[in-house]
N, C-alpha and C positions, 0 to 999 in steps of 0.2 A: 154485185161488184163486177166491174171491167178490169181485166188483168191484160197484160200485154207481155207476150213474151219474144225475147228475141233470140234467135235461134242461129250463131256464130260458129267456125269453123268450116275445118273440111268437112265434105259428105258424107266420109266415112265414121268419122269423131267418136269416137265415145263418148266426151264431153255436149257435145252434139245431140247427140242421140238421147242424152241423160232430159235435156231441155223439151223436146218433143216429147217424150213421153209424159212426161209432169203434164205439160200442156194438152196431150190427147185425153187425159185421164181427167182435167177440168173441163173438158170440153163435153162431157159425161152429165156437171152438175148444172141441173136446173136455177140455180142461185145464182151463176158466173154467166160473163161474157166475156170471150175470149177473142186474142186481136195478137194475129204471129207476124214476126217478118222474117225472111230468110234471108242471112247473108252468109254467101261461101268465100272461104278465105283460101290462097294457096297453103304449099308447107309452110312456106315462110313465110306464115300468116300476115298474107299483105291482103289485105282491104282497100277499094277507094274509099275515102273519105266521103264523095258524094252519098256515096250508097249508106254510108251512117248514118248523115244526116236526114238521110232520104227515112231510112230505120228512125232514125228519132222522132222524126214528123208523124211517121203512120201512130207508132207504138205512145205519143203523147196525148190521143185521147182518151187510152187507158188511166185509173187512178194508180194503180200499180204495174211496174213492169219488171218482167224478174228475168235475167240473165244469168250464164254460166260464166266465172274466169279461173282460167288458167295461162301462164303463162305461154304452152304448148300454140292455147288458140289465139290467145289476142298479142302473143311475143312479149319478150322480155325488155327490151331496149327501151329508150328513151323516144327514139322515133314511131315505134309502137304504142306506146303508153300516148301519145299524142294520138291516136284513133279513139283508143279509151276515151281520152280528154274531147274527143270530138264530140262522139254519142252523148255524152255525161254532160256537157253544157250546151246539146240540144235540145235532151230531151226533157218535157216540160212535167214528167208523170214524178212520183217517188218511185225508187229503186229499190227493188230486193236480188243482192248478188251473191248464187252459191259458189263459194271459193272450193276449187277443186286440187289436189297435190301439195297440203298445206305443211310438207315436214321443215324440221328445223333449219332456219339461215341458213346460208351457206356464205362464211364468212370469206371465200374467195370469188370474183366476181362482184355485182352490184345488187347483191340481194336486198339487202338490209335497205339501202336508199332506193330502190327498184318499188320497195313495199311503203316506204313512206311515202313516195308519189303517188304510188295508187292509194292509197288514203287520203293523199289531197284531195286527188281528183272524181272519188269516191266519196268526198269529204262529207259532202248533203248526209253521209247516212252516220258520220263517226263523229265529229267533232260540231255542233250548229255554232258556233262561237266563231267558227273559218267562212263559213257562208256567209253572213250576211245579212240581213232581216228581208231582204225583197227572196233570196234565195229557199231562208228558212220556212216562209208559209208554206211552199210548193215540194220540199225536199224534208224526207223525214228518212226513213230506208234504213236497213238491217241487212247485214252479212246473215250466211246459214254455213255449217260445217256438217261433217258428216258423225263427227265423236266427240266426243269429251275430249279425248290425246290431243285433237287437232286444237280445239280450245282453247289447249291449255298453252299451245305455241305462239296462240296470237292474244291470250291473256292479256300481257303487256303493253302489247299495242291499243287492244278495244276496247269501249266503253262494253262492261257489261251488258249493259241494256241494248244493246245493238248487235248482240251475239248470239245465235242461236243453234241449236244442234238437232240435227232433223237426219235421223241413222240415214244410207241410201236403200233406197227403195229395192224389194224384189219383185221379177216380170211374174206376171200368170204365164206357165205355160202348159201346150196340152200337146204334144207327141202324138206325129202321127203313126209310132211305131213300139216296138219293145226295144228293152236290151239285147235280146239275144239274136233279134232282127239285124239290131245296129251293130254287133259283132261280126254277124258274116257277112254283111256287107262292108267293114272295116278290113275283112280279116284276121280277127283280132279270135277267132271262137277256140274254145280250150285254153283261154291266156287270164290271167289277172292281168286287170288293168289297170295303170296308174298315168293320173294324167296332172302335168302342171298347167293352166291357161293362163294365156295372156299374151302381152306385145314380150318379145324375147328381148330384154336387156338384162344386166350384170344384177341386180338389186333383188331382180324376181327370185334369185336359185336355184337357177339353171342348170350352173356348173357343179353347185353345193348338190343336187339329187343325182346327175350323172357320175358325180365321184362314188356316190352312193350304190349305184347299180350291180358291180363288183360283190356285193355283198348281199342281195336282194337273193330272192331262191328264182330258181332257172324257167320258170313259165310264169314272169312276170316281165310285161311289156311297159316302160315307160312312154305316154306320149308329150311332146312337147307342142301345142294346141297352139296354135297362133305365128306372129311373122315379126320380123323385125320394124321397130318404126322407124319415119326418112331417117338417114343419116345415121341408124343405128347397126345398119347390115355387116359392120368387119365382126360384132359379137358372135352375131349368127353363123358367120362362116367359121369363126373357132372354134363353135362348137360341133358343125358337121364334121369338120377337119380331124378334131378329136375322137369322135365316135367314130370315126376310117381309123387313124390310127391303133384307136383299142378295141377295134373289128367289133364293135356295139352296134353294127347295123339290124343285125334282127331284135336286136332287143328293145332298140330306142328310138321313137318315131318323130320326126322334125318338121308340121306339117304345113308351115308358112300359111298363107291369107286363106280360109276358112267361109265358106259361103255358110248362109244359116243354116240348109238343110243339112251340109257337113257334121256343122257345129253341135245341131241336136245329135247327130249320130253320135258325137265323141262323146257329149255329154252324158247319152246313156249308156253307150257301151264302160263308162269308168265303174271301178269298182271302189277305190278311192279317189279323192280329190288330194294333192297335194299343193299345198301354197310354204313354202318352206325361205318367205321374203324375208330379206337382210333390216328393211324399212316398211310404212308401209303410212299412208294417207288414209282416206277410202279407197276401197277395191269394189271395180263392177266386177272381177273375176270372183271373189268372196262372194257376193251377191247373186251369181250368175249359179253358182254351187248351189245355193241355197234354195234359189230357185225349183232346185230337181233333187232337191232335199239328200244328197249326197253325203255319204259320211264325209267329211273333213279332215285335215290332218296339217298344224299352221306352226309355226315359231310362235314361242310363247310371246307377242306383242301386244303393248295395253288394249289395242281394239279389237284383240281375239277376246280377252277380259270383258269387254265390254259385252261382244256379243252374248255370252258364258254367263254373263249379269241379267243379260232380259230372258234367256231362254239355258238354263245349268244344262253343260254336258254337253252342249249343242257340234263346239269347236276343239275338238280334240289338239291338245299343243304338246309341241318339245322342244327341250332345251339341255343343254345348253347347242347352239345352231352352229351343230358340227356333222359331218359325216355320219359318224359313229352313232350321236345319238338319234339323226334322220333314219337310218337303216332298221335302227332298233324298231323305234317308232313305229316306222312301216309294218316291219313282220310281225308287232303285235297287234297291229289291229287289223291286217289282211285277212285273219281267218275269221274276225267276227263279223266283215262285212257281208252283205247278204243281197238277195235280189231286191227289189223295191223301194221305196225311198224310208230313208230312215226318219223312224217316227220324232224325235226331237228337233231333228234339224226344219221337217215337215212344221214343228210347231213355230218355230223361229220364220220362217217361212209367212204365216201367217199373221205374225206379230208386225212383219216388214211389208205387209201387202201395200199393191201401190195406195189403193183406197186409202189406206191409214196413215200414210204418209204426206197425200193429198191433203188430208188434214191437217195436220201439222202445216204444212205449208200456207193453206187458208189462214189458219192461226196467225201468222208471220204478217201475212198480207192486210189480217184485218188491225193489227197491234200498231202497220207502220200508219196507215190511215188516220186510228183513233190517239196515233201520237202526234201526227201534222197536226188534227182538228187542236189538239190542246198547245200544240206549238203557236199555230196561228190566235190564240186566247192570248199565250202571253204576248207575243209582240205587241199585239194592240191593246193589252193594257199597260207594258213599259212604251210606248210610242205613245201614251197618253198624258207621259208624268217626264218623259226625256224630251228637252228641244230636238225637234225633226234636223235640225244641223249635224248632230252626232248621230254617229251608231249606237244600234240597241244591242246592249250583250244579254246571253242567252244565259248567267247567270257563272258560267266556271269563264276563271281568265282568258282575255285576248292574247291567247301566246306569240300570234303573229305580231301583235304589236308593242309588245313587252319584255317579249324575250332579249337574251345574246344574241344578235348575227355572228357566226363564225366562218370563217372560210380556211379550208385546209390548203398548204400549200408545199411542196407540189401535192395536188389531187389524183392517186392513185387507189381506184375503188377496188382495184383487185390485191389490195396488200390487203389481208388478215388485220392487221392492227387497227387501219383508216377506218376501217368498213366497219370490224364494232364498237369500234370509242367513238364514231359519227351514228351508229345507231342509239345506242344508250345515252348518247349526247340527247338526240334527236325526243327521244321517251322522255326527259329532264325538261323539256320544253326549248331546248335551243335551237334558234334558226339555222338548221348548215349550207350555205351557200357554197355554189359554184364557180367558180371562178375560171382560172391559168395552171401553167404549171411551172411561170415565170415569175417573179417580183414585177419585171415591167409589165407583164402582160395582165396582172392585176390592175396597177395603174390602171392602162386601159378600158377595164370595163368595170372599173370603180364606180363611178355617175350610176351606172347601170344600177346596183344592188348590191350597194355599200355595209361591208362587215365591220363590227366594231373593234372584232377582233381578228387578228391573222393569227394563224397558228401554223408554226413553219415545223417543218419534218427533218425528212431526209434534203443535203444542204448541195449535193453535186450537181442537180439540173441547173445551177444559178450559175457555173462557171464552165463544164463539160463543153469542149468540142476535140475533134481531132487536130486540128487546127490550134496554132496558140494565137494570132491573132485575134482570132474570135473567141476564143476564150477569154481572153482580159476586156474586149467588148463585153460578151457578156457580162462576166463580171461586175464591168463598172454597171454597166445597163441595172441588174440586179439591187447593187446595192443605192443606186440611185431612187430605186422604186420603194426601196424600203424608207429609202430617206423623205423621199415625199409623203407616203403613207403614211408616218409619222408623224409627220408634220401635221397631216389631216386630221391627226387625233385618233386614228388607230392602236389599238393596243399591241403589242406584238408579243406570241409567246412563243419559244421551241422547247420543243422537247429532242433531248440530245440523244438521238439513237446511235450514235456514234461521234469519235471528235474528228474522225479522218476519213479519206476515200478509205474502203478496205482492199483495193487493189496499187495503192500506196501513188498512183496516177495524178499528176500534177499538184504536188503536195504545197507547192505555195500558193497556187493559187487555193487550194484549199484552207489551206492555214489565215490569207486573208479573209476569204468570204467567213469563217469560222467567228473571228476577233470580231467583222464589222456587225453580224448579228448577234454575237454577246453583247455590244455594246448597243444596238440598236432595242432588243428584245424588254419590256418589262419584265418578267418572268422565265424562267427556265426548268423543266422539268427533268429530272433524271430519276434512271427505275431502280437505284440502291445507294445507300450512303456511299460504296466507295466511285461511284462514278459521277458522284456530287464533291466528294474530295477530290477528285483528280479536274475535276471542270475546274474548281476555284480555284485550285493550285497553278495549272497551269493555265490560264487566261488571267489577266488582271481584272479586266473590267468585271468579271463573274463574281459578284462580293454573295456570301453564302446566304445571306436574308433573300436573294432574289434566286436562288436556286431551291425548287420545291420536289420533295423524293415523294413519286408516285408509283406505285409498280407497275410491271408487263401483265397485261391483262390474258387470263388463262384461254387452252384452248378444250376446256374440259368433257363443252358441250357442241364444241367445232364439226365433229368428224363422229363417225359410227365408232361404237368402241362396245361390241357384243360377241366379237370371237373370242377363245383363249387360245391360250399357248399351243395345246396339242392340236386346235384345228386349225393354227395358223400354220404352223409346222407344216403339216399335211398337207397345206397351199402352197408350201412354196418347197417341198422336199427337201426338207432337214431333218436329221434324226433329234429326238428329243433329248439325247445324253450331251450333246454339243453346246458350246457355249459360245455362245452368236452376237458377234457385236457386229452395231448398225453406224453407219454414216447415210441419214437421210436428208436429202436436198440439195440445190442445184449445187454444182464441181466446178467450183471456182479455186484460184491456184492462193486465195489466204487462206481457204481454210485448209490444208495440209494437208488432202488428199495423200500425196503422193508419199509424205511421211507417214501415212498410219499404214499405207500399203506396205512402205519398208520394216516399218514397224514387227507389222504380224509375221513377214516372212523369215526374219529374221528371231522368232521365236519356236521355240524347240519344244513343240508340242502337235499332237495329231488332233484333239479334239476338237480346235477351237475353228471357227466360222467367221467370214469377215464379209459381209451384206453391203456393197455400195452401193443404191439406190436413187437415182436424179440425174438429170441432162445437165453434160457439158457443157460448155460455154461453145463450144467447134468440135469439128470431128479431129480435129488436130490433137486436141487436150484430149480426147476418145483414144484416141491411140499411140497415145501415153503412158496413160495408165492402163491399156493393156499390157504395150511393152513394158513395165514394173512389175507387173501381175504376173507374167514370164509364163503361164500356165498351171499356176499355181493353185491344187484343185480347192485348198482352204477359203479361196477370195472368190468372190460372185460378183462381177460385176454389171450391175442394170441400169445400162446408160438411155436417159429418156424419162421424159415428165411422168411420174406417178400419180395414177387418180387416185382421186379424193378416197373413193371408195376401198382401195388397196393401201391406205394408210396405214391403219388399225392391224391388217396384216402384218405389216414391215412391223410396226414398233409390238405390237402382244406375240410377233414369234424370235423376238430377239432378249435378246438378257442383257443389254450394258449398249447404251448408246454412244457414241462416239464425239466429240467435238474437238477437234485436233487443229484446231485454227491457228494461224500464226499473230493475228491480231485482233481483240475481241472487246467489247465492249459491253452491248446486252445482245439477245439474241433469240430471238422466238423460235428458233431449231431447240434451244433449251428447253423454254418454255412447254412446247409441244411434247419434248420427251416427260417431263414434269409432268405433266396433264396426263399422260398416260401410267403414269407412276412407272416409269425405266428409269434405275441406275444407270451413273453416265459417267465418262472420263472427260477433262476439261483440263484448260489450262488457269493457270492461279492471275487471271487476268478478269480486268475489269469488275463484271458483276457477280460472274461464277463463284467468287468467294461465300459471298453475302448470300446469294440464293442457295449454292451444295451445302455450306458449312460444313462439318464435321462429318456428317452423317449421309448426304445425298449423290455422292461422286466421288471418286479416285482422283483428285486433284495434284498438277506437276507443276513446276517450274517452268514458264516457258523459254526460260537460257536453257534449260537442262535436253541436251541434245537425246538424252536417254531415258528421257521424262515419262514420253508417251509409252516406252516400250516398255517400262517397268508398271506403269500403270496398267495395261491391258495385261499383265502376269498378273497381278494382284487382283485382278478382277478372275483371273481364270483359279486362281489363290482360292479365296474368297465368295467362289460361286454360291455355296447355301448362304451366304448374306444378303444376296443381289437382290432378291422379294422384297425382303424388310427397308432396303435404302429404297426400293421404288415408291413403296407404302411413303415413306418418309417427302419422298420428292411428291406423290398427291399432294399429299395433305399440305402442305407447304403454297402449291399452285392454286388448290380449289381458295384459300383465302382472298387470291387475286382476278375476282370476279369482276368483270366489266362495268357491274352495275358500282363497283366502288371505284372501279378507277375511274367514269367518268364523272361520279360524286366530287372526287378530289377534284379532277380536270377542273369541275364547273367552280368549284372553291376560287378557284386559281385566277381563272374567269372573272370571276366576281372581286378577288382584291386587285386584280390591277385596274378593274372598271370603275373601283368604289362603292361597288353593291356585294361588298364582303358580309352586310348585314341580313341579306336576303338568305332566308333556308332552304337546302334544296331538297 
């Protein structure tokens, strides 16, 4: 067999590195012939293009060629993904691609559509019904993952048969030293050692085992093995900055980029390994342990399971991934560790040799082969009984030519909401087209890749300018485009995320653009009966048969959600007896900032905590709501975009979320508090009703100027109730899964297209 592999990234790559060694280790079997090419990418993995297809030509006299992707190497963007697309309609071999960093969507950004394009353009290996019959004989090809976890993330998306899991590989290696060699030459001799490796970001546990230190017995050395990736060095500088400030310098070692004889040194000199990751894909650093048969010591994560499955005992875990029970952790298994490599991990070690993996891998490459060979049988026995005018399908539906066209409008991949009701649309079989972010601008490249359906959102990019001139330009412009669209035979639906600007900003012209797409729209969708009765009520043309209630789709599986209360506490310095309410996301002047600030200060209690968290609209509005805050030590305020990763924080170390809005409609700041199971105060507006009811919120009056401030006592009232109303607010959001609301969507789809009959 001729394998071909191409070997992408930086020089230094891990992903990189991963591809050469597969390939040096075929280079080993008498049965293969092996055919590499080398392409080096910058950080910001820019590639020529020639140099791919140059790559494609050598690596196509291979019958397979097998590459690594990660977004890291080949870039996330659209103009990246067209390199991809370069190599991919070169190269004339079939593909085997091992997908590397496979954790959950990331429903902010363009994950979800980022991943559907690479399965287009990947398509030869996932869908043969998108290729084509001239495509199909030459293109058969198989993704490989590292776990079962990862697996199970891409479940949805892949044909099982095109999926397979092939653990990552561990090195042979052979030391040219001891441990106790690699101590004094560390400095490290008289010390336990403990070392975390890898690239230094937030996710690894950096912070989570330096909190830990404080706790650890006093001749123990933590080392932090490795360097920050591009663009990731302000982490690494927090963390030295930290360890000055809490004079952790003898203790805790920082040792940036690591040449390999270093790296062997740390690696023997450790006495434990610690991996104590918030997430986790595959890890070459798990691997790298194992390698040197290291005791281990990991967060209890499914691929720690996994390992603990092939080889019991191997990977020592703890949970729940707090401080406390890290420390603990440690000091239990410090004393049993010992000199020489431990025998279990030793055997896992051998379970994962490269040898044995290279197999596996053969396996992949010979299964895509003997599935071309039987691909190429069927074509040409349906090319024998189909006129050669038509395409040959490969036996499951031409979705491409069958489906929904939809186009979102306006198109913003970075809202939560777009990103996964256009993915689980996408899973449904529908086409999602890209468009504008105008009505006219649709028009315009309508001809291009004509949707059957529009499906309008948010309604203020259709009239928004500083300017009123241009504003009633737009305007007309907008509703003119819908009018033509129409005309075209377009269906139009919206979904009413709200009936007004929420910053109350040019309200007629809102109010028009409002009336002319209820009246233009087939369909309407609202996320509760009372904001389906308030749309009928007050619009004429909204008659209640073309208004369809579909709910806010949860954010349950959005965001990490594995800390608790007390270790979130202990993140962010709050005592546990305090009863902490949250206002998370960005500080816009409807949502009543400035009231919930008056609110608490004017409450006559010491206990309570008041957590503002999210970027101002200006630094104006910034210092504002300082002067409110007046120095007020109850109020904390965190002005500035919150990561992703610090979510889960803010909402599991708070007790009662806040929503103090002045005018509301629906609201995914709800929603997210609901997915987290947080009690919340609200005003008795819009959907809030229908989603708290009785039981899930402190609900007020929004006339009642005293509304908010009796509700936030009633919460501090009421504190041993706060659990059970969160419990209540889950269980209520996990119904509103994605996978139903875009079931409904496509219902909806389908009655105004008249393929109501069709099942989804």
């Amino acid at each position: 067999m001729k394998i071909g592999y191409l070997h992408i990234g930086p020089q230094r790559g891990g992903v990189r590195r991963y591809g050469r060694l597969i390939a040096q280790a075929a280079k080993c079997r008498s049965d293969v012939t092996v055919v590499e090419y080398e392409v080096t990418s910058t950080c910001d993995s820019s590639v020529p293009l020639g140099e791919l297809r140059s790559a494609a030509a050598v690596l196509s006299e291979a019958e397979v060629v097998h590459f690594q992707y990660n977004k890291q190497v080949w870039g996330g963007d659209r103009r990246h993904l067209g390199r991809l697309s370069t190599f991919v309609d070169h190269c004339q071999s079939r593909l085997v691609v091992t997908l590397h960093d496979v954790y959950r969507p990331n429903v902010f950004g363009q994950g979800h559509f980022r991943f559907r394009t690479l399965r287009r353009q990947i398509g030869l290996a996932l869908d043969s019904s998108r290729i084509g019959t001239h495509r199909l004989g030459r293109m058969a090809g198989a993704l490989v993952v590292h776990s079962h976890e990862e697996a199970s993330r891409l479940a949805a998306l892949e044909r099982r048969r095109c999926l397979h899991v092939i653990p990552h590989f561990v090195e042979q290696r052979s030391p040219a030293t001891d441990a106790s060699e690699a101590r004094i030459a560390l400095g490290l001799q008289h010390k336990k050692v403990i070392t975390l490796l890898g690239f230094v970001v937030p996710r690894k546990g950096h912070r989570l085992l330096l909190d830990a230190v404080p706790l650890l017995p006093d001749d123990v050395t933590v080392v932090f093995a490795g360097d920050a990736p591009a663009g990731g060095e302000a982490f690494a500088d927090d963390l030295r900055n930290l360890i000055d400030r809490r004079s952790l310098g003898e203790r805790v070692r920082l040792t940036g980029y690591l040449t390999e004889q270093a790296l062997e040194q740390y690696l023997l000199a450790t006495d434990l390994a610690v991996c104590p990751f918030e997430r986790l894909s595959a890890s070459g650093s798990i691997a790298t342990w194992i390698s040197v048969a290291k005791p281990i010591l990991a967060c209890d994560l499914p691929q720690m399971r996994e390992y603990n499955e092939m080889e019991p005992g191997a990977i020592h875990t703890f949970k729940p991934r707090t401080v406390d029970a890290l420390a603990r952790a440690i000091a239990d298994l410090l004393p049993a560790c010992r000199e020489g490599p431990d025998p279990v991990v030793a055997r896992l070690c051998d379970r994962l040799s490269m040898s044995k993996i290279l197999e596996k891998y053969l396996d992949v490459y010979r299964s895509v082969v003997a599935d071309t060979g039987r691909n190429e049988a069927e074509v040409r026995s349906c090319s024998a009984r189909v006129p050669q005018t038509h395409p040959v399908s490969s036996g499951r539906p031409d979705l491409g030519r069958r489906s929904l066209r939809v186009a979102f409008l306006p198109l913003w991949l970075r809202n939560p909401y777009q990103a996964r009701l256009g993915q689980e649309l996408a899973l449904l079989g529908v086409g999602m087209r890209r468009l504008g972010r105008t009505a006219g601008s649709v028009v315009i490249r309508f001809s291009l890749d004509r949707p059957q359906i529009l499906h309008l959102h948010w309604l203020h990019p259709f009239y928004e300018s500083r300017n009123k001139f241009f504003s009633v330009l737009k305007l007309s412009y907008s509703i003119l485009g819908l009018a033509v669209l129409k005309s075209l035979g377009v269906k139009i639906v919206w979904t009413a995320h709200n009936l007004k600007h929420h910053e109350g900003s040019n309200a007629l012209m809102d109010r028009i653009c409002t009336r002319f797409v209820i009246r233009f729209s087939h369909a309407i969708i609202a996320h509760c009966n009372s904001a389906k009765r308030q749309i009928v009520d007050e619009f004429r043309g909204a008659r209640a048969d073309k208004v369809h209630v579909i709910p806010h789709g949860n954010y349950c599986d959005a965001y990490e959600n594995v800390i608790d209360l007390r270790a979130a506490r202990e993140r962010l310095g709050i005592p546990l007896e305090s009863t902490v309410f949250l206002f998370l996301g960005q500080v816009r002047p409807y949502k009543g900032v400035l009231e919930m600030v008056e609110a608490l200060r004017a409450m006559d209690t010491a206990d309570a905590l008041l957590i503002i968290a999210g970027k101002p609209l200006s630094e104006d509005a910034a210092t504002v709501i300082r002067q409110r805050i007046d120095g007020d030590k109850r109020i904390r305020f965190v002005p500035g975009f919150v990561p992703e990763e610090e979510i889960q924080v803010y909402m599991n170390g708070s007790d009662v979320v806040v929503l103090p809005y002045r005018n509301i409609f629906t609201s995914g700041a709800a929603v997210l508090a609901m997915s987290f199971g947080r009690a919340c105060i609200a005003p008795r507006l819009g959907c809030m009703t229908d989603w708290f009811g009785d039981g899930g919120a402190f609900l007020y009056g929004a006339e009642d100027d005293s509304g908010l401030k009796r509700s936030m006592e009633m919460a501090i009232e009421h504190r041993v109730e706060l659990p059970g109303m969160g419990r209540r607010n889950a269980s209520v959001a996990a119904e509103w899964s994605w996978e139903r609301v875009a079931g409904d969507t496509l219902r909806v789809y389908r009655s105004v297209t008249g393929r109501a009959e069709e099942q989804v």
